[in-house]
N, C-alpha and C positions, 0 to 999 in steps of 0.2 A: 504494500500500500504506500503510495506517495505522500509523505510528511511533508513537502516542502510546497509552501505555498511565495510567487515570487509575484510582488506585485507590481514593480516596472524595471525597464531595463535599461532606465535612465542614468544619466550618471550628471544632471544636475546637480549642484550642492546642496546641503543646508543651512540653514542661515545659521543655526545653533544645535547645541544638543537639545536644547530644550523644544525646538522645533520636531526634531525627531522624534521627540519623546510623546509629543502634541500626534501627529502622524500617528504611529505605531497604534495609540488608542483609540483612533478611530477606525482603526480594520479590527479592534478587538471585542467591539462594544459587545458582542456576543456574553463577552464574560463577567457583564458589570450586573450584580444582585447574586454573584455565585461568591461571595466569599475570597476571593484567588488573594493571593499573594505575590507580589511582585519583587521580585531579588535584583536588587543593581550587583555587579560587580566594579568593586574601588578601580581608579577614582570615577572617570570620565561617566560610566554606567549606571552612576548613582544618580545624575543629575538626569540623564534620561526616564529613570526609575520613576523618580518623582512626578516627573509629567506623565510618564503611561498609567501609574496608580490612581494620579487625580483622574484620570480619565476616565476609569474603568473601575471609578471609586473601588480601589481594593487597597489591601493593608500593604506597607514599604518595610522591606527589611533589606540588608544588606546580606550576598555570599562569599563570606571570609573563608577561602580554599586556597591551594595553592598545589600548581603540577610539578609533579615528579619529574624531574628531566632525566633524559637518557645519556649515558655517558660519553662526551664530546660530541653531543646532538642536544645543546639546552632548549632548540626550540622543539623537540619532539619529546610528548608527553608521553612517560609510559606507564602515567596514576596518577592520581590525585592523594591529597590528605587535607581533610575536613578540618573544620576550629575546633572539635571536640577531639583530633587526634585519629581518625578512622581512616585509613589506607582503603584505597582502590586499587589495584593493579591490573592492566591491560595486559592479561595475562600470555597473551599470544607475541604482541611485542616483547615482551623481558623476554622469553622464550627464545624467538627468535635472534635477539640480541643479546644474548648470554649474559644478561644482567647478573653480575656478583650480588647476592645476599651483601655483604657490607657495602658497598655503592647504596641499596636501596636505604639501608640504615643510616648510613651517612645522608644520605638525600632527604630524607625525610624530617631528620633532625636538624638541618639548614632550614627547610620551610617551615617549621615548626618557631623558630625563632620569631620570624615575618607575622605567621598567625600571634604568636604573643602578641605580638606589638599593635599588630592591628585590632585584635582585639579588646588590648586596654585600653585603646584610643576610644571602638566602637560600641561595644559592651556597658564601659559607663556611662553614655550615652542613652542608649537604646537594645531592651535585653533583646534574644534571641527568639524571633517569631519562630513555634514549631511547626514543622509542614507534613507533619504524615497524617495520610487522608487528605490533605489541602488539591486545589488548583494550583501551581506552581509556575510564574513567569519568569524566565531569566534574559537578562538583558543588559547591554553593552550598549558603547558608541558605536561598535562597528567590529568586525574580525576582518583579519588578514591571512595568519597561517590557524590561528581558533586553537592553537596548543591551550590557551588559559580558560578560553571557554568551554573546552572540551571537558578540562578540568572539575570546572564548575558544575557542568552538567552530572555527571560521574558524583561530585561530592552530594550533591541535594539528592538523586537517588537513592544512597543510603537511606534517606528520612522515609521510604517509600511515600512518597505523595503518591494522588490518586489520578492526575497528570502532570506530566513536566510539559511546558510550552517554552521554545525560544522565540522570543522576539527582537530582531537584530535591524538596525536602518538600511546595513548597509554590509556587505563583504561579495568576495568572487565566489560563483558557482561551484566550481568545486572542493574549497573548503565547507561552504554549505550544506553539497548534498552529501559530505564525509559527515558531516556534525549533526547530519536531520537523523542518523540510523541511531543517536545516543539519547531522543528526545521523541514524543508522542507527537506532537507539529509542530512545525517551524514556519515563521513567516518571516522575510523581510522585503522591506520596503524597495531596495534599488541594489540593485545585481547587475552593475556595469560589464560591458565589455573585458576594459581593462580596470586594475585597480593596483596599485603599486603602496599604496598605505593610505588608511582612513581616513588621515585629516586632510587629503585635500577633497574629499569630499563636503567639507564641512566649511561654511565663508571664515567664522570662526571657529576657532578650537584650541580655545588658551588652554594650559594645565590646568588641572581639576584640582587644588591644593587639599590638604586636611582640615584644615578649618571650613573650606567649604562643605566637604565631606559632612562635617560636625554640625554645622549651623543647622543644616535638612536635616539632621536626626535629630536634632532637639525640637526642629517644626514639629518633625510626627509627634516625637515623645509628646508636647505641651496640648496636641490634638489628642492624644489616648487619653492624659489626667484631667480629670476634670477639675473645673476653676473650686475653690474653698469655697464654702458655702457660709455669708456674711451675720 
């Protein structure tokens, strides 16, 4: 069955992430009164997050993972490891690539560090929305090779959601339909001819800092508590 839905083959930009993020929700409305939860991945995909959530009124959390890289191949994933510490392994890659036991262990405890850090940053912030049984959106500025998003995908898995959906603006065809076989559908926005890296799809596309990161988490947060009652 075909997972990937591709809705032009434009390679117009967009004015911002935040525009993308505006887009995306409107091919998604189907899933607005179901509950879904929407996952940015740090930084750039967080600011998209926020726009596709408002859209499709559903809850924002962020997916703090991080891939396993293969040894002197860092852009090729061969697992993921979740913020709670749960390895994935693509177990036919290691395989094929004689991945050493201590490489994995070492690799893992390198990401592991990243997840720290991200997480004291994100966590006191805004806890940890749980996804099993949920609708499950994940979402980016864009992929190019999709090592980190593949990642991602693979990490929320673990939570068994009830479906995984990627929503992306923007990447080449055939990282796409590689990354649509790890996900229940896939839709993105613009599937250019050529694409040589994200941002020049994008008119802007400043870094996405930590603070910004944080500022959105604390919007949600101050939208979950409710005001003291006078």
């Amino acid at each position: 069955m075909e997972t990937l839905r591709i809705v032009s083959r434009s390679s117009e930009p967009f004015k911002d992430r935040v525009e993308a993020g505006q887009l995306l929700a409107r091919e998604l409305q189907d899933l607005r009164g179901n509950k879904a939860v929407v996952l940015g991945i740090p930084r750039g995909g967080i600011v998209v997050a926020r726009e596709l959530a408002r859209g499709i009124d559903a809850e924002l959390d962020v997916i703090i993972s991080r891939k396993l890289r293969a040894p002197a191949q860092p852009e090729l994933a061969i697992g993921s490891v979740s913020e709670d510490g749960k390895v994935f392994l693509n177990e036919s890659v290691v395989q094929d690539l004689s991945v050493a036991d201590t490489h994995l262990e070492q690799e893992k405890a390198r990401q592991m560090v990243e997840i720290a850090r991200l997480k004291g940053l994100i966590r006191g912030v805004l806890p940890k929305v749980p996804l099993k049984g949920r609708i499950v959106v994940v979402t980016d500025d864009g992929v190019a090779t999709g090592a980190t998003t593949q990642a991602a995908f693979w990490a929320v898995r673990q939570e068994e959601p009830a479906k995984l959906i990627a929503a992306l603006p923007v990447g080449p065809e055939e990282t796409l339909r590689r990354l649509a076989k790890d996900v229940d559908e896939m839709i993105c926005l613009r599937v250019p001819r050529y694409l040589f890296a994200v941002g020049q799809f994008y008119i802007r596309f400043g870094q996405v800092e930590d603070e910004e990161v944080l500022e959105i988490l604390k919007e949600v947060r101050n939208k979950k508590t409710p005001a003291p009652q006078v």
